[in-house]
C-alpha positions, -999 to 999 in steps of 0.1 A, spaced: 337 398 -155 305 396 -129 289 361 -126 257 363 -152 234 339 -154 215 338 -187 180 317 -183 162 331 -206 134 310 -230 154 327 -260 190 302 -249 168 267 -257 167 270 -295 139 240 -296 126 212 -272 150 183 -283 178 207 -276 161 206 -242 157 172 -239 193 167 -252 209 187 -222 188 171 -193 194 139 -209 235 145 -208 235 154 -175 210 129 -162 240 106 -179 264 123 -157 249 119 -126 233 83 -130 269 71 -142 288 84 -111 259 73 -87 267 37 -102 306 44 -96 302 51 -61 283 17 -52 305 -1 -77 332 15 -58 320 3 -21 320 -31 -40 350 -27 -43 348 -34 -81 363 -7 -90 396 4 -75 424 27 -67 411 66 -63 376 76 -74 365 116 -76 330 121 -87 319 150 -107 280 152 -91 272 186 -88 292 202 -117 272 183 -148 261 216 -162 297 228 -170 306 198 -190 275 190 -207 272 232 -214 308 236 -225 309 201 -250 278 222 -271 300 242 -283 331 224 -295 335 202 -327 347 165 -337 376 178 -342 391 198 -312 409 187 -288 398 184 -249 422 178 -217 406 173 -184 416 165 -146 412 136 -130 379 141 -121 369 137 -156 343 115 -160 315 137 -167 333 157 -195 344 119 -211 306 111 -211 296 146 -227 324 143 -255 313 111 -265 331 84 -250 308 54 -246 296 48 -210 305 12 -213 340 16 -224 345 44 -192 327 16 -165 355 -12 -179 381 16 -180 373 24 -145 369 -17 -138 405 -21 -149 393 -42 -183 410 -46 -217 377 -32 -235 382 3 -218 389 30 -238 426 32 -224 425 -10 -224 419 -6 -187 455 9 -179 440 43 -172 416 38 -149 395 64 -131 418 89 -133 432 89 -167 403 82 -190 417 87 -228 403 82 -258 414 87 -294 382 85 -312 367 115 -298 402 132 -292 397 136 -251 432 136 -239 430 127 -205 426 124 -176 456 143 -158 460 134 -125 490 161 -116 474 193 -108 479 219 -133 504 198 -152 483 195 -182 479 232 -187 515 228 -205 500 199 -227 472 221 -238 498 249 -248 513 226 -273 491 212 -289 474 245 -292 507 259 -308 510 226 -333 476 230 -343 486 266 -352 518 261 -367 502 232 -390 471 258 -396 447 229 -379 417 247 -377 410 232 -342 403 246 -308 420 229 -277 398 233 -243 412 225 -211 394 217 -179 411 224 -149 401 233 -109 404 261 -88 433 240 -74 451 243 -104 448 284 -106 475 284 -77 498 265 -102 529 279 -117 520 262 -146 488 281 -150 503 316 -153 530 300 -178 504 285 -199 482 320 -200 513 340 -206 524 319 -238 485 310 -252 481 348 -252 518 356 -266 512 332 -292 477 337 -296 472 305 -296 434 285 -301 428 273 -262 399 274 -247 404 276 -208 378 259 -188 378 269 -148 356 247 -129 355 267 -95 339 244 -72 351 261 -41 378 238 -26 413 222 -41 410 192 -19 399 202 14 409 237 10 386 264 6 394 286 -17 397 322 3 429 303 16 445 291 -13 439 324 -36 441 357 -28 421 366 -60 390 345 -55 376 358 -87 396 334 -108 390 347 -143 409 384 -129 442 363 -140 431 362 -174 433 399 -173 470 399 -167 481 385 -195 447 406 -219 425 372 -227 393 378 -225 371 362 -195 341 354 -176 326 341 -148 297 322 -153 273 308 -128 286 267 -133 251 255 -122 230 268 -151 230 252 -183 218 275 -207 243 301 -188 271 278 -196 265 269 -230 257 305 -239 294 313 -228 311 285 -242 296 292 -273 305 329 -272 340 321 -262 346 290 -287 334 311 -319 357 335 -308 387 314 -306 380 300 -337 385 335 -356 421 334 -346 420 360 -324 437 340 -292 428 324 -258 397 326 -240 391 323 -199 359 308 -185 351 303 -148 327 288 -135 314 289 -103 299 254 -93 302 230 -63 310 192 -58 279 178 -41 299 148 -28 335 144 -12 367 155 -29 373 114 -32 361 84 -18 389 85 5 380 122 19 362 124 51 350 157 43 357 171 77 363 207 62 329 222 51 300 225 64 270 206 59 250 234 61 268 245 32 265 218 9 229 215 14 226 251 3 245 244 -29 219 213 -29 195 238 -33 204 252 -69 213 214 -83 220 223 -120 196 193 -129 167 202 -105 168 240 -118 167 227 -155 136 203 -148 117 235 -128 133 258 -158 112 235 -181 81 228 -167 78 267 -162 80 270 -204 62 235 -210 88 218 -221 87 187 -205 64 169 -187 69 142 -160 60 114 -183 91 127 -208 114 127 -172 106 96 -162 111 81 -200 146 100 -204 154 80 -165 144 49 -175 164 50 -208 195 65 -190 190 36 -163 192 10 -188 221 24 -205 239 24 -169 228 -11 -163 242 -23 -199 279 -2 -192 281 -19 -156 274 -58 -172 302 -46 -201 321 -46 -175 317 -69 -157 322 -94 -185 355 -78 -198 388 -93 -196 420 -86 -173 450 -77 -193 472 -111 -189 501 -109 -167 528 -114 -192 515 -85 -209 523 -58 -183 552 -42 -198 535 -37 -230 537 -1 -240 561 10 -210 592 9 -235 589 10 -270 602 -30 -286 632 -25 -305 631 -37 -343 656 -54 -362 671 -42 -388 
């Protein structure tokens, strides 16, 4: 259960799968740069948590789930919304508050839903969705759905009760979930080594005999390798699987958070091995891409930044006299 890390030219089965990854993650981290400043312009409101830094779990883990499995994330889900599928410009008027988000603008930042591509959320209590992940795991079973249900959740969440109620029962049952561990090192503004006295998150999994790793969260091919691995196992029917990954939040736990509790020593370090900045030198050392093909995959990743933002911008407020509308379901007449 030792982090691996597995960057090795036999993990890129061609260029455009290359090109695919960098371009996913240069999505990531372009659409939350944009958040932040539409943020601080106050167009977008309410809480913000921005997932730069940890694009390589997301983008990794989405290569190796289908159309039609399910995926639960935290609040700080933006990153894995984009890598499922969910159009950029539906997330931006989601986050503005508009009717043409993907949750008609009722969801916001925080709870980002969308049917389409069956991404459940956005869960904004901490560890509460483990539960939700359980059941629809054990429906998907008891129908014989052949569908995997993966479920992103924090270090944060590990000191849950839920989370050892939702191993316990996955493994009982043998249920088709896919956990997801993104260990970025702090629930909040608590550093792990206070909050766990296992740091090695994926030695729970042990307890209750699923199978896990830890994977180093800041390489791409290491975390698509592993997802892979773990999802085709799930699949055969065999049970649960436990992935952690070790990654790190480049920016604040929200826009709110004054980040007094970490060095910034220490985040420059993590700086250093920038999932995105390791691909790009990972593929120039195997000629795979050239500046010209970086520079083309920014500008095209710009412009569909630029086009989500004026979606937005244009999209309309829910009316007023609408505001109770799916808080309590209308009662028919006979």
């Amino acid at each position: 259960m030792s982090m691996q890390t597995l960057a090795t030219p036999e993990n890129i089965i061609d260029r455009d799968h290359a090109m695919h990854l960098l371009h996913e993650m240069l999505r990531i981290r372009r659409f939350e740069e944009k958040s932040a400043q539409m943020y601080s312009a106050m167009k977008i409101r309410g809480f913000l948590h921005l997932y730069i830094g940890e694009e390589a779990v997301a983008v990794g883990v989405m290569q190796a789930l289908h159309p039609q499995d399910n995926v639960i994330a935290t609040y700080r889900e933006h990153g894995q919304a984009l890598a499922r599928g969910v159009p950029a410009a539906t997330v931006m008027a989601e986050m503005y508050g508009k009717q043409e988000g993907c949750a008609r603008g009722r969801g916001g930042s925080m709870h980002i839903f969308d049917k389409e591509t069956r991404f459940y959320g956005g869960n904004a209590i901490v560890g509460g969705h483990l539960p939700l992940a359980v059941g629809m795991a054990l429906a998907d079973k008891m129908r014989g759905d052949d569908r995997v249900t993966c479920i992103f959740f924090g270090d944060g969440a590990a000191a849950e009760g839920e989370f050892h109620e939702s191993l316990n029962l996955a493994a009982l049952w043998k249920l088709p979930v896919l956990f997801v561990c993104e260990n970025n090192q702090y629930g909040m503004g608590t550093a792990i080594e206070y909050a766990h006295a296992v740091t090695q998150l994926s030695k729970h999994a042990s307890t209750y005999k699923i199978p896990s790793q830890t994977i180093d969260g800041m390489d791409i091919l290491a975390t698509e390798a592993a997802a892979k691995e773990a999802a085709k196992a799930v699949r055969t029917g065999a049970g649960p699987w436990f992935l952690e990954f070790r990654t790190y939040r480049f920016r604040a736990h929200s826009m709110f958070d004054a980040e007094l509790y970490r060095d910034k020593d220490e985040v420059s370090g993590w700086k250093e091995r920038d999932p995105i900045n390791m691909f790009i030198d990972y593929l120039k050392q195997h000629d795979l891409i050239t500046d010209v093909a970086i520079q083309k995959l920014e500008n095209n990743v710009q412009a569909e930044i630029e086009d989500a933002v004026a979606f937005a911008e244009v999209g309309t407020l829910e009316p007023i006299e609408d505001l109770t509308r799916f808080v309590y379901s209308e009662r028919r007449s006979a």
